[in-house]
Each structure stands twice: as structure tokens, then as C-alpha cells.
C-alpha beads as a LAMMPS data file, in Angstrom:
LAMMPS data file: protein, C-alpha beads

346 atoms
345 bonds

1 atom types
1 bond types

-500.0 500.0 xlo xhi
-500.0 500.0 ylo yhi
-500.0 500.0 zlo zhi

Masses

1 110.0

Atoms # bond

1 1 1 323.130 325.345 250.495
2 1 1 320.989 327.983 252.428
3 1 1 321.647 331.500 252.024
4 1 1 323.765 332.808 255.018
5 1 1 321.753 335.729 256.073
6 1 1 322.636 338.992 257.414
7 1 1 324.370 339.717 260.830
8 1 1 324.462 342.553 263.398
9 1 1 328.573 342.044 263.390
10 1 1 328.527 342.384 259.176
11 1 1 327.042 345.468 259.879
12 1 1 329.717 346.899 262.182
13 1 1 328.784 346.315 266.070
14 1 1 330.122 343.030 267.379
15 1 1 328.356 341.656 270.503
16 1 1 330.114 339.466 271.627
17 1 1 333.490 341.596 271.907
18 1 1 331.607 344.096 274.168
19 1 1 330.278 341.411 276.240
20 1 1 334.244 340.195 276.591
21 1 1 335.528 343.468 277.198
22 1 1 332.984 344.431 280.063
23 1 1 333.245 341.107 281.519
24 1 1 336.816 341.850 281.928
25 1 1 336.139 344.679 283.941
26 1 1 333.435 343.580 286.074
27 1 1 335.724 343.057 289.606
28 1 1 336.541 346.485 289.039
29 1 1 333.160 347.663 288.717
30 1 1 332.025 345.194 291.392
31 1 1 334.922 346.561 293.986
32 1 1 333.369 349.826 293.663
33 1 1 330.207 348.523 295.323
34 1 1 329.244 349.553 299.384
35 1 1 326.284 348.500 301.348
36 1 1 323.615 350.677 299.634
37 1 1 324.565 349.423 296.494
38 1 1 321.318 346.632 295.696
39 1 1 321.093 343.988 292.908
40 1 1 324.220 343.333 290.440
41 1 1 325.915 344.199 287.411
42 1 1 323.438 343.652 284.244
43 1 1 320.257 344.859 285.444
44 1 1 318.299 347.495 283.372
45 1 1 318.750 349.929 286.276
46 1 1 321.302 350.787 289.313
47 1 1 319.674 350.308 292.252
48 1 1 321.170 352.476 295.725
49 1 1 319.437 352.832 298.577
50 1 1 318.847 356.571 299.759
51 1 1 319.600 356.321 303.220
52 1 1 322.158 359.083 304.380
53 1 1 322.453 358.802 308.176
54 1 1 323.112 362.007 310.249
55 1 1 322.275 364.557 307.241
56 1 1 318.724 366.232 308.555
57 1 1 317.852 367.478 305.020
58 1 1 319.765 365.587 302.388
59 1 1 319.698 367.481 298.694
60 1 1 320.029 365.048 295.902
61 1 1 322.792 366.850 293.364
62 1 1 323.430 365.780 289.843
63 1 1 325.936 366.227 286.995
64 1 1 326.682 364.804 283.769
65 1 1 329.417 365.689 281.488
66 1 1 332.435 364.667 278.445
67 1 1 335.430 364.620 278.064
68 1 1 334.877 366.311 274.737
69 1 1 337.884 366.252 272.427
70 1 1 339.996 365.027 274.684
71 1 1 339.684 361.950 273.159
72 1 1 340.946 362.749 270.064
73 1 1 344.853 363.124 271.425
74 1 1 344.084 359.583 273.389
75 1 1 343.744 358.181 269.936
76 1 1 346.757 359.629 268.257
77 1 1 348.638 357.869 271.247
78 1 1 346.210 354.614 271.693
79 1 1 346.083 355.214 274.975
80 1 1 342.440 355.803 276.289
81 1 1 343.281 354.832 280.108
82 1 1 343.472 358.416 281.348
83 1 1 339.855 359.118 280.297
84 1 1 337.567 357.230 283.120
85 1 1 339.986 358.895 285.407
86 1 1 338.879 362.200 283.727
87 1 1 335.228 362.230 283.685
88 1 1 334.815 360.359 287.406
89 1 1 336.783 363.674 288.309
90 1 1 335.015 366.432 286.490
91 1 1 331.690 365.270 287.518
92 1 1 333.005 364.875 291.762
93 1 1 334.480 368.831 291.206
94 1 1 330.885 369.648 290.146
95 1 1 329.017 368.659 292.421
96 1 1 331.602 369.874 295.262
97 1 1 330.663 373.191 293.907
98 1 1 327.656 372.303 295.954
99 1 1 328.957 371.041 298.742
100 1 1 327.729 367.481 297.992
101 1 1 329.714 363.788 298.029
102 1 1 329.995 361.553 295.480
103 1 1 327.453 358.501 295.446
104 1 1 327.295 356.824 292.434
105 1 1 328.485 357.418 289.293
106 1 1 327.380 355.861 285.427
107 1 1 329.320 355.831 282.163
108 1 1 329.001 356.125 278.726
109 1 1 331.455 354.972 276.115
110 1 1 330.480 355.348 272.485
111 1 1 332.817 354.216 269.549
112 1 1 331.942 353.057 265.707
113 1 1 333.902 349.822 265.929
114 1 1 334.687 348.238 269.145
115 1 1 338.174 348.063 270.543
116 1 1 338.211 346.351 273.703
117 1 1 341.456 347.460 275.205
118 1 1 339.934 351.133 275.037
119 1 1 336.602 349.813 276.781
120 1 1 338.784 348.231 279.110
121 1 1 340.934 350.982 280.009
122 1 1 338.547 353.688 280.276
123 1 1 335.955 351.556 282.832
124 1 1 338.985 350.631 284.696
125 1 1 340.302 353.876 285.026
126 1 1 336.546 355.085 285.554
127 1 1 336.315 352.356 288.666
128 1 1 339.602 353.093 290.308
129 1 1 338.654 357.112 290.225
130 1 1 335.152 356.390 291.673
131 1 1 337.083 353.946 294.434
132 1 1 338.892 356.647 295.388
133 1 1 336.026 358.813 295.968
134 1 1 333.830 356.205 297.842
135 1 1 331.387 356.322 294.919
136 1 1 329.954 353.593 293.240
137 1 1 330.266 352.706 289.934
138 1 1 326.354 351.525 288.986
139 1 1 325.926 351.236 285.690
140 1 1 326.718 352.362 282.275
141 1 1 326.221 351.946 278.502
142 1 1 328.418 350.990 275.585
143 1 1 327.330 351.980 272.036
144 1 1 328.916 351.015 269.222
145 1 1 327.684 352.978 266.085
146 1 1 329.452 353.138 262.835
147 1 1 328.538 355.675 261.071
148 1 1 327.823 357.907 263.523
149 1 1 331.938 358.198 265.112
150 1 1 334.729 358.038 263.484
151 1 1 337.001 354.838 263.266
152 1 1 339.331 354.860 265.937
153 1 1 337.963 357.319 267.989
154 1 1 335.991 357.398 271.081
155 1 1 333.112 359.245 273.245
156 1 1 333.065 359.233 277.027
157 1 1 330.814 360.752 279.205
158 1 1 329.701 360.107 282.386
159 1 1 326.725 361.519 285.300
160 1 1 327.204 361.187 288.716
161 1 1 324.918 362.103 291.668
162 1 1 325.487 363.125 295.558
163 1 1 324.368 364.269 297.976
164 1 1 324.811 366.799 300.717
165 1 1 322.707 368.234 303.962
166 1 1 321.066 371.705 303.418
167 1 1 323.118 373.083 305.594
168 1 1 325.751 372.563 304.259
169 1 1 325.252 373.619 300.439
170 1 1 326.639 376.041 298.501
171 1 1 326.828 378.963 297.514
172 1 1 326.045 380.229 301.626
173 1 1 325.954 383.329 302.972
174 1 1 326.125 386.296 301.740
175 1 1 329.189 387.214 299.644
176 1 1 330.529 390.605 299.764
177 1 1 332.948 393.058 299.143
178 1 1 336.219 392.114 300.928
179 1 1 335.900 388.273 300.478
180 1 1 338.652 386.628 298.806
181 1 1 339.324 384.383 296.398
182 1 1 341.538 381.464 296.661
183 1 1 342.881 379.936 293.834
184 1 1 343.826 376.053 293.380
185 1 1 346.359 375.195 290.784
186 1 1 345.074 372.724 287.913
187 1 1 347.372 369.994 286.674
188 1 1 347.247 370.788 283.344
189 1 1 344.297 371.362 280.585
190 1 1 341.993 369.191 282.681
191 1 1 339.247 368.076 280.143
192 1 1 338.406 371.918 278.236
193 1 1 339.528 373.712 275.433
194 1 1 341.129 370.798 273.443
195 1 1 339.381 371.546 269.768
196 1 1 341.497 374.986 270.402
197 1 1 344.756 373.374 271.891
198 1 1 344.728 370.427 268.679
199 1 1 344.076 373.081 266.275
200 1 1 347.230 375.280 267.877
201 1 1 349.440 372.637 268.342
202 1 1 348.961 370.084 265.596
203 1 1 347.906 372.465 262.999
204 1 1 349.324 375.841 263.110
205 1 1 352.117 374.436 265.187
206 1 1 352.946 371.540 263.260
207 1 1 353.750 369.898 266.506
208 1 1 353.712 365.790 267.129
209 1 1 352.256 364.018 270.392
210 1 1 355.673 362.664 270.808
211 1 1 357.571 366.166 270.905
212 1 1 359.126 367.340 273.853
213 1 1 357.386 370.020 276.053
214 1 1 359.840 372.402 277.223
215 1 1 360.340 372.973 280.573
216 1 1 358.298 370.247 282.011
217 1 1 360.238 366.972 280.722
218 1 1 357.565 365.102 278.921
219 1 1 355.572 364.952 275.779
220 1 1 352.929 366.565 274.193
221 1 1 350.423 363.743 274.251
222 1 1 352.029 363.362 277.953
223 1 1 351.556 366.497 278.821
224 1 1 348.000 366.460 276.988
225 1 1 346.414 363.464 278.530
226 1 1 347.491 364.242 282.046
227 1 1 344.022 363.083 283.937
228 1 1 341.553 366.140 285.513
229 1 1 342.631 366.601 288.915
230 1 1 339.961 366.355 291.612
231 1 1 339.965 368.501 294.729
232 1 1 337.613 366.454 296.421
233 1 1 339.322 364.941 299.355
234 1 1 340.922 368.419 300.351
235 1 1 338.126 370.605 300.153
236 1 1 334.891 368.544 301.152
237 1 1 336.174 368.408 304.596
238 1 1 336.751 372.456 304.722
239 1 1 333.202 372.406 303.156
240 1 1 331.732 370.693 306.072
241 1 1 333.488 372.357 309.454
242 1 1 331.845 375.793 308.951
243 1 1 330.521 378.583 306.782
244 1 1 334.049 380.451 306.281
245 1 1 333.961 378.991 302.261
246 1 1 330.929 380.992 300.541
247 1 1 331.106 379.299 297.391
248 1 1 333.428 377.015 295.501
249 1 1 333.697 377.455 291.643
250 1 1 335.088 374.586 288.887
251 1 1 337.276 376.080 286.155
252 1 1 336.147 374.847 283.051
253 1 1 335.231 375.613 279.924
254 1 1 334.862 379.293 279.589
255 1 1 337.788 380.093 282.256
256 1 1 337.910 382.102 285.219
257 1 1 335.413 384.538 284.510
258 1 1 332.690 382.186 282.745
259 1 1 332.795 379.801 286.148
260 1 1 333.336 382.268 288.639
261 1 1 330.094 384.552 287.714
262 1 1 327.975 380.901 288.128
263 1 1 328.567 381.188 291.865
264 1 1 328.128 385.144 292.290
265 1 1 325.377 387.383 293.193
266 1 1 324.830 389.871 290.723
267 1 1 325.864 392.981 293.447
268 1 1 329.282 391.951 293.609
269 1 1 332.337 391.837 290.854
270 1 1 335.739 389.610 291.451
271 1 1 338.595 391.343 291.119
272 1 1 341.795 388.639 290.393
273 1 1 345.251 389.748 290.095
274 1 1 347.078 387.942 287.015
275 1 1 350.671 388.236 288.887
276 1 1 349.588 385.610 291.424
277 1 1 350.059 382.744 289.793
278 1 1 351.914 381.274 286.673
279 1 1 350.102 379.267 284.150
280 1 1 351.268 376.050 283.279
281 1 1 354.014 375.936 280.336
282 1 1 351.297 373.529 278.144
283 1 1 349.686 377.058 278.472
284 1 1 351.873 379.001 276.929
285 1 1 353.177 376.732 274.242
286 1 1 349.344 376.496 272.893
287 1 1 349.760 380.317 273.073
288 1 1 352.639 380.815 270.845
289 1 1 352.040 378.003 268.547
290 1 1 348.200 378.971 267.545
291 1 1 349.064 382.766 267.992
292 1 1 345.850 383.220 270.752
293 1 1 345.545 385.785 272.257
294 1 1 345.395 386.591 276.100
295 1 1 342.163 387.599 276.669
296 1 1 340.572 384.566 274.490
297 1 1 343.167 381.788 276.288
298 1 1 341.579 382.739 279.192
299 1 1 338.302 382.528 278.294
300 1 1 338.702 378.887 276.796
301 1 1 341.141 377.194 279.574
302 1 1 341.535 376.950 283.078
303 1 1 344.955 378.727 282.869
304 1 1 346.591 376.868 285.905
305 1 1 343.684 377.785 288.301
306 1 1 341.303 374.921 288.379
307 1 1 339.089 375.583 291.033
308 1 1 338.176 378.573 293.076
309 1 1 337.237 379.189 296.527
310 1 1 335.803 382.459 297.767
311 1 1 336.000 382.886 301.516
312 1 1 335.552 385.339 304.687
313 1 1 338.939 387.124 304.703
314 1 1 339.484 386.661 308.104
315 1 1 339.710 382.997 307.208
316 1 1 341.641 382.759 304.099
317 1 1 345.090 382.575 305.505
318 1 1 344.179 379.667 307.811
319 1 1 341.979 377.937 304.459
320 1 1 345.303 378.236 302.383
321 1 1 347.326 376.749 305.024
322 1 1 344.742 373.555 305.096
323 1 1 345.048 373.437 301.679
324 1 1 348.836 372.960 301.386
325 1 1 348.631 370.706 304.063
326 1 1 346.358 368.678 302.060
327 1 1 348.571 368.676 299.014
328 1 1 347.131 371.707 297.249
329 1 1 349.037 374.307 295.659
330 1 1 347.502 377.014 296.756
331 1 1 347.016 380.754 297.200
332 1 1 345.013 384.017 297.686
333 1 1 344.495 385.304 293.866
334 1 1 342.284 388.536 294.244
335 1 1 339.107 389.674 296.335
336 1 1 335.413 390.452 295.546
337 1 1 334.147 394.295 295.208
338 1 1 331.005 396.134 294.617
339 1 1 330.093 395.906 291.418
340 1 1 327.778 394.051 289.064
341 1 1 328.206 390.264 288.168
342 1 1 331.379 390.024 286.637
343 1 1 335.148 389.071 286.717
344 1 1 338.384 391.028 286.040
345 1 1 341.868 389.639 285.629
346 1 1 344.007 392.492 286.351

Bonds

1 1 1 2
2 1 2 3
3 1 3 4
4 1 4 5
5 1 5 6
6 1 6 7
7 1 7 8
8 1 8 9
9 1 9 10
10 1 10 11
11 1 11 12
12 1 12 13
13 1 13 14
14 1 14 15
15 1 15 16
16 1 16 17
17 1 17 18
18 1 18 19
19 1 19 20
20 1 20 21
21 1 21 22
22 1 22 23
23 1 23 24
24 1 24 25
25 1 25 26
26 1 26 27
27 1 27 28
28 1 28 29
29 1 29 30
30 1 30 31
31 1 31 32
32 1 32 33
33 1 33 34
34 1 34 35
35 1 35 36
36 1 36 37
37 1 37 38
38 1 38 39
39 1 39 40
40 1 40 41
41 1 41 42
42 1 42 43
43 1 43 44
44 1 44 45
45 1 45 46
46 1 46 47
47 1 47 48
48 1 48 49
49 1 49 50
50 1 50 51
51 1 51 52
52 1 52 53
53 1 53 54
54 1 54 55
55 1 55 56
56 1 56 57
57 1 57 58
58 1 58 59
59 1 59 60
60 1 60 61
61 1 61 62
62 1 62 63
63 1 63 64
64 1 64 65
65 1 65 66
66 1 66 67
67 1 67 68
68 1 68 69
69 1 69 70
70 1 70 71
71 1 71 72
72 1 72 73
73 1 73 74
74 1 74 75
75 1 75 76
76 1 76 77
77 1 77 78
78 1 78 79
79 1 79 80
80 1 80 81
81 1 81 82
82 1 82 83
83 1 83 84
84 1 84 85
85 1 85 86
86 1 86 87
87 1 87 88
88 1 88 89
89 1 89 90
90 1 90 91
91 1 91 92
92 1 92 93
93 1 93 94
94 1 94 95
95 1 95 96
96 1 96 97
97 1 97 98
98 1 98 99
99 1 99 100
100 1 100 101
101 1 101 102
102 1 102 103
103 1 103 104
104 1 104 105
105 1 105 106
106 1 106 107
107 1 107 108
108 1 108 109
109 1 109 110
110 1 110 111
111 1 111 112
112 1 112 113
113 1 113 114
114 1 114 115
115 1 115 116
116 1 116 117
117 1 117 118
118 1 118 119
119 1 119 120
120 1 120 121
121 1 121 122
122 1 122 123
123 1 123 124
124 1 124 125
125 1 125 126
126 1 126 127
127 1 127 128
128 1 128 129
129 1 129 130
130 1 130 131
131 1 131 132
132 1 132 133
133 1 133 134
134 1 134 135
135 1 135 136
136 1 136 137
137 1 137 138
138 1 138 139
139 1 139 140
140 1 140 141
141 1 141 142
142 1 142 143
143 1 143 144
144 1 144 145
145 1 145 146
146 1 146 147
147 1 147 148
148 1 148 149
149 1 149 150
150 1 150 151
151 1 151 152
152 1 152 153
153 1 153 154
154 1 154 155
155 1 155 156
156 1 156 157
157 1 157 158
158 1 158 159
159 1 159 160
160 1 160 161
161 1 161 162
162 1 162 163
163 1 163 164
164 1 164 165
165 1 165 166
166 1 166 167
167 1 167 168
168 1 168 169
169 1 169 170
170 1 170 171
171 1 171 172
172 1 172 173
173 1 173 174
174 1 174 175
175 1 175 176
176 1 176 177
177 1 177 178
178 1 178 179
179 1 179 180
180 1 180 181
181 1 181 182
182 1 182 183
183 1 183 184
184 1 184 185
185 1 185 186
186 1 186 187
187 1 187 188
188 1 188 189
189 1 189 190
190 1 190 191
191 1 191 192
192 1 192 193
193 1 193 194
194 1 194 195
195 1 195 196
196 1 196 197
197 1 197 198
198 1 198 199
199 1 199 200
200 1 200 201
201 1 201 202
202 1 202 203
203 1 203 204
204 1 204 205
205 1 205 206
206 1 206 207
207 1 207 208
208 1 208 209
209 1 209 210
210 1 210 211
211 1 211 212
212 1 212 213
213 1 213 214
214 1 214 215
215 1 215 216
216 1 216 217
217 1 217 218
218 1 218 219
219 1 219 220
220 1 220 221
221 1 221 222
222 1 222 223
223 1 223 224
224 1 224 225
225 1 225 226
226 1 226 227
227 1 227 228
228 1 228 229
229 1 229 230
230 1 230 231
231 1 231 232
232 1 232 233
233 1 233 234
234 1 234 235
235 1 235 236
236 1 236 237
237 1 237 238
238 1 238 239
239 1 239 240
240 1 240 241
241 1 241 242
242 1 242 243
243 1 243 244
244 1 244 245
245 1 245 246
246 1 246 247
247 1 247 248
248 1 248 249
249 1 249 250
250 1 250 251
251 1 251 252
252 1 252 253
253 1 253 254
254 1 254 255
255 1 255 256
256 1 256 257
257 1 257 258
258 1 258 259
259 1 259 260
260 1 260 261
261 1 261 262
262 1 262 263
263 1 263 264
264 1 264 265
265 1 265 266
266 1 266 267
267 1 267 268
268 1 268 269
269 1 269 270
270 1 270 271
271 1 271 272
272 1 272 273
273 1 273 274
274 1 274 275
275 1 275 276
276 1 276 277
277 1 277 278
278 1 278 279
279 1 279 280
280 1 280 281
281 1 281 282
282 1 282 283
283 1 283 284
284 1 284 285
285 1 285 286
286 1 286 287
287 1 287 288
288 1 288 289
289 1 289 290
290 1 290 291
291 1 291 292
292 1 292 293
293 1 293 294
294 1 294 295
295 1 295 296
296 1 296 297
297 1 297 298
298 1 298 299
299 1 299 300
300 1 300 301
301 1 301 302
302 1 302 303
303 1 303 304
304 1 304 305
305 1 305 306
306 1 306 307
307 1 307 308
308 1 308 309
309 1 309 310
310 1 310 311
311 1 311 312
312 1 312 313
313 1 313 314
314 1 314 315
315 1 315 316
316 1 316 317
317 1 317 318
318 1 318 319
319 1 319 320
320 1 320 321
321 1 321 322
322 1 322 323
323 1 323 324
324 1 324 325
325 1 325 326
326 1 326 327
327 1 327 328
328 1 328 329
329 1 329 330
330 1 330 331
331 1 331 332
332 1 332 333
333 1 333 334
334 1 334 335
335 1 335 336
336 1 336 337
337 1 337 338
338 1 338 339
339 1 339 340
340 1 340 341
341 1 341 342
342 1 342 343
343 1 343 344
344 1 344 345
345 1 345 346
């Protein structure tokens, strides 16, 4: 009898179930597809073709990003769907902070054994986001590496580039004292400060995915894995009818002031009054449970502001009043002053 010899699949990555997984998905992916989208699914490049009628000096922008822990409470729960939604989002608010629009958009899901109903769920997600935004979803990776990741977990990340006429990127003009900011209310953690919030709530809290959040009416894990929300559709538009927005800021990791300062000239401070808004409850449960203070919650999550807009004054009333038309909750949160690069939450 001859030896049997060894295998790739003895050795922990299995072929042929990521070839069934991302077959699965492939009308998804495929549905994603315009005109300028050339060649198929399989090839060892996207291919897009960089036409952009009416734009007289189109500007190529790029970002690539993870969902970073996040990923962690999607395997407590098995649910991974959430998490293409989540990364197809972050990477369209980034490049907004440009000024640019979504064209295509490639993913990267690593794991150390292969479960396809995560795959699945995550490109599907990762498809219907980049649907939504008229973005294409070209190409991607899937790397299964035991050893390297833990069983039963996952890591997804994904880059996405735009594109948007010179005149109409940001930041523009020049910002100055009296401007104000504009706050947009964030859905919940987004996709930042989760090694913090696990640590607080699972930890020193002693809290389960399946407890009950108070005040809001779902779970932890719920509340947890609620998918980054992306202001795309209402702000682009606002973007492109004039210069009233100056710059447009994504509330990430580092918070208010670590996002804000990204976008500011270094002769002007922001000056944000904390009584405007209330943070989310998630907020304040993390909070209490990990004992964090103020000052560092702020610099590790979004805090119920996820992105910022600072504008000509004499246009922020009408710019807030687009907003909530849009769907936005929205309001004037403080103003920018002389000062030197920096941000105060007062």
C-alpha cells in the first residue's frame, strides 16, 4: 500500500471549502459590478476603467482599514454578518472626508480555520454595503492561517478608492475663527475602541453578550455589533453644491479631538460644548463598568458624535436643516477660535 502523503487540508487550510464559500457569494459580488467594471471574478487583479465624465481634474483618494476587535464580540455571538457592512462604511466616511465617491472597494478576510458561514456573511454584507454606495466590489483575498489567528476568530479589513474633482476636495477654504462645527450622531461604537469596551464590560464588568442594555431594549452583543453608520448619501451631495462645508472630519479612534485636529490648520483651536449632545447609553455603561474616566472615554470613542462638519456660520442653520431632512440627527456642537491646533470639550 503506498504511503498517503501529506496534504495542505492536514495542515489546517482547506481549499476546497473557501472555493465553496466564495462561490456562494459570487452574484453578490457580481451585482455590485457597473460599466467600468472590466474582466470577472478570479482574475489576479480588478480591473476599472478610470473614466469620470464631467470632473475636470479628478483626484484618485484611497483608504484602507479593520474592523479591529470588533470581531472578537461577533464571535462570542457567531454572528460575523454585521462586519462587511462595517468596513465598506468606515472606508466610504474616509474618503468623504475628502470630498471623494466611492468606486471600488476590496476585502480581506483572514481566519486560522475556515468557517464558511462567516466568509459568507461578511462578503455578503460587504456587497450589499458597497451596492448601496454605487461602489464596486473588485476583488479580495481570503487567508486562512492557523497559527497565526486564533480558532474561531476572524480578521476583516478592507481598502477602497474614489474619486473626486479638485474642486471639490477637502479641507477648502480657509477656516477661521467663527466657523462652526456641526456634529452628526453615531449609531453606536462604530468600529473603535472595542479592546477597551471588552475589557470594561466582560472583564471588570462581568457582563454577558446576552445581557440587557438598559435603556435601549437590546443586548450587549446587540448593542455591540450594531454596523458603522455611513453618512455618505447625506453629506456628499452638501459636499458638492458649494464651498459653505470647509472640512468634514470621521470620528474614530482617538475621538473628537484626535480626528478633528487632522482637518485643522494649525492657527485655529475648536472649541465644542459637551452639553450639546448626549452620548449613547452603550457609552456610559462601558463607563461605569470599567471605571474610565471622562477625559480618556473620549479620547478612545466616538462618544455619540461620529462625524463632524465645520462650516461658514452663516450657513450652518440651513446645513443642519439638510441634514435632518436627510435622516441625520443633527446639530451645531461648538465653533472654531484663534488658537493653536487643538480641540476643547467644554
Amino acid at each position: 500500500m503506498a504511503e498517503t502523503g501529506m496534504t495542505y487540508s492536514a495542515a489546517g487550510v482547506n481549499i476546497d471549502e473557501a472555493e465553496r464559500a466564495l462561490g456562494a457569494v459570487i452574484p453578490a459580488i457580481r451585482a455590485t459590478y457597473g460599466p467600468r467594471v472590466i474582466g470577472g471574478i478570479g482574475g489576479f487583479g480588478g480591473l476599472f476603467q478610470a473614466q469620470f465624465d464631467g470632473m475636470e481634474r479628478p483626484i484618485l483618494v484611497s483608504s484602507i482599514d479593520g474592523v479591529g476587535t470588533k470581531t472578537k464580540v461577533a464571535a462570542m455571538l457567531g454572528d460575523f454578518r454585521s462586519l462587511g457592512t462595517d468596513i465598506v462604511h468606515h472606508c466610504a466616511n474616509d474618503i468623504l472626508c475628502q470630498g471623494a465617491a466611492p468606486l471600488f472597494f476590496m476585502d480581506y478576510f483572514g481566519c486560522s480555520k475556515l468557517e464558511s458561514d462567516a466568509l459568507m456573511g461578511v462578503i455578503q454584507s460587504a456587497a450589499t454595503a458597497c451596492g448601496e454606495l454605487d461602489c464596486a466590489l473588485i476583488g479580495g483575498e481570503t487567508a486562512e492561517m492557523p497559527g497565526v489567528y486564533h480558532d474561531g476568530e476572524v480578521d476583516v479589513v478592507g481598502a477602497m478608492v474614489g474619486v473626486v474633482d479638485e474642486a471639490h476636495r477637502l479641507p477648502r477654504g480657509k477656516m477661521q475663527a467663527g466657523d462652526v462645527v456641526i456634529g452628526l450622531a453615531s449609531n453606536g461604537l462604530h468600529t473603535n475602541g472595542y479592546s477597551l469596551a471588552r475589557r470594561a464590560l466582560f472583564e471588570a464588568g462581568s457582563l454577558s453578550v446576552h445581557d440587557p442594555v438598559p435603556g435601549l431594549g437590546t443586548t450587549l452583543g446587540e448593542e455591540l455589533l450594531r454596523p458603522h453608520k455611513s453618512y455618505f448619501a447625506s453629506v456628499h451631495p452638501l459636499i458638492l453644491e458649494g464651498v459653505a462645508i470647509k472640512a468634514v472630519a470621521h470620528i474614530t479612534g482617538g475621538g473628537l479631538g484626535g480626528n478633528m485636529v487632522r482637518v485643522m490648520p494649525s492657527d485655529v483651536q475648536a472649541v465644542l460644548d459637551r452639553r450639546t449632545w448626549t452620548p449613547l447609553p452603550i457609552f456610559n455603561l462601558i463607563q461605569e463598568a470599567g471605571n474610565v474616566a471622562e477625559q480618556e472615554m473620549f479620547r478612545v470613542f466616538n462618544m455619540g458624535i461620529g462625524m463632524v462638519l465645520i462650516v461658514d456660520r452663516d450657513f450652518a442653520p440651513a446645513i443642519v436643516q439638510r441634514l435632518s431632512q436627510a435622516g441625520e440627527m443633527a446639530g451645531i456642537i461648538g465653533e472654531i477660535q484663534r488658537g493653536s491646533q487643538d480641540v476643547q470639550i467644554v
